[in-house]
C-alpha positions in Angstrom: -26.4 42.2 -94.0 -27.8 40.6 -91.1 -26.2 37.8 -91.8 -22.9 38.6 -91.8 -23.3 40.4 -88.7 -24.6 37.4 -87.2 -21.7 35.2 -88.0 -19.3 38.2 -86.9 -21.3 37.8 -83.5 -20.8 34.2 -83.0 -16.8 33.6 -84.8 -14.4 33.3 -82.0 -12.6 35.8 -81.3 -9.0 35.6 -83.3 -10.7 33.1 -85.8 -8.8 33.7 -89.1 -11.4 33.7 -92.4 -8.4 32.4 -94.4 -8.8 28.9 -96.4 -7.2 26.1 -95.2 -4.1 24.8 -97.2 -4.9 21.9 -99.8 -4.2 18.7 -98.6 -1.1 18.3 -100.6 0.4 21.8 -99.4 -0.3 21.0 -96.1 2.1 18.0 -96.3 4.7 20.0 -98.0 4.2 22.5 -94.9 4.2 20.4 -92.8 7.8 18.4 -94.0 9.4 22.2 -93.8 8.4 22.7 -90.2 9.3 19.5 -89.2 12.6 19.6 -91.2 13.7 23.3 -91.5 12.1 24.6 -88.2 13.0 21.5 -86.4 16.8 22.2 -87.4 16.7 25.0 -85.4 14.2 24.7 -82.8 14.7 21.2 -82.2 13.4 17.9 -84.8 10.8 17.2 -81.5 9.8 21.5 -81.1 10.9 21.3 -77.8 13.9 24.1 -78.4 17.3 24.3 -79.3 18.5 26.8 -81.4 15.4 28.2 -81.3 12.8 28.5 -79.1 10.4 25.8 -77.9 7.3 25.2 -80.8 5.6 23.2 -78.4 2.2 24.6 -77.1 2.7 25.3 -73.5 5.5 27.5 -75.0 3.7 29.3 -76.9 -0.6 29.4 -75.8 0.0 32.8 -74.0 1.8 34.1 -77.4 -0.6 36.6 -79.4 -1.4 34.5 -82.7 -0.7 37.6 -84.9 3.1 37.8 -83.5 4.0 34.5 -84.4 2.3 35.1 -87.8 4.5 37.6 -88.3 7.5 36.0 -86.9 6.8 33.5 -89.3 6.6 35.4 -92.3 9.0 38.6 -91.7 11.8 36.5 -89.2 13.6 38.1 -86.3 15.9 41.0 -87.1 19.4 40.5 -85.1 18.9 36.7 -84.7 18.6 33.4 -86.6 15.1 33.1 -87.2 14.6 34.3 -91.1 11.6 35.5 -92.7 9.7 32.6 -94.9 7.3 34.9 -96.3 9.2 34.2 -99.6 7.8 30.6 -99.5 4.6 30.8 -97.5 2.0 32.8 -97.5 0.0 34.7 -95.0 -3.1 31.8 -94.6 -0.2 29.3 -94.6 1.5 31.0 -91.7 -1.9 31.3 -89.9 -2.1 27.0 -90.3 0.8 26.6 -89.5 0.4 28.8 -85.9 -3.1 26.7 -85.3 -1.1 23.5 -85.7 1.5 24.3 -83.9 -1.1 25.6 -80.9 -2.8 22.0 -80.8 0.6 19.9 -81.3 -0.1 18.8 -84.4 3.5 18.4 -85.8 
């Protein structure tokens, strides 16, 4: 017991306890956001249809709401929900890569 609440002590705030994706899913993921996010919000992530995916655009963003606007979309405008293809973990990658500029 005093273990875990150690480690609950000194996690980062916001840290998700999810498992990263395997290696291979990670390059799958990463070939949809570059090519079906990119369609939208621009093949760089710098905007277009969509809005910018670039991290200035989005460090001040709560990582829980772009979770979710990843998985359940945006009602009322182009942005669909991929929770039918990705997971919650692999929506929480995706926002942490996204938030260091990785794609």
């Amino acid at each position: 017991m005093k273990l875990i609440v150690a480690l609950l002590l000194i996690m980062p705030a916001g840290l998700a306890l999810a498992a990263e994706p395997s290696e291979a899913r990670q390059k799958e993921i990463s070939h949809l956001v570059r090519q079906d996010c990119g369609s939208c919000h621009g093949m760089s992530l710098a905007g277009g249809l969509g809005l910018p995916l670039r991290p200035e655009a989005l460090h001040d963003k709560p990582k829980e709401s772009l979770v979710a606007t990843i998985l359940y979309g945006r009602p009322g405008t182009a942005m669909p929900p991929w929770n039918p293809f990705l997971t919650e973990s692999e929506a929480e990658w995706i926002v942490e890569m996204l938030l260091k500029g990785q794609f």
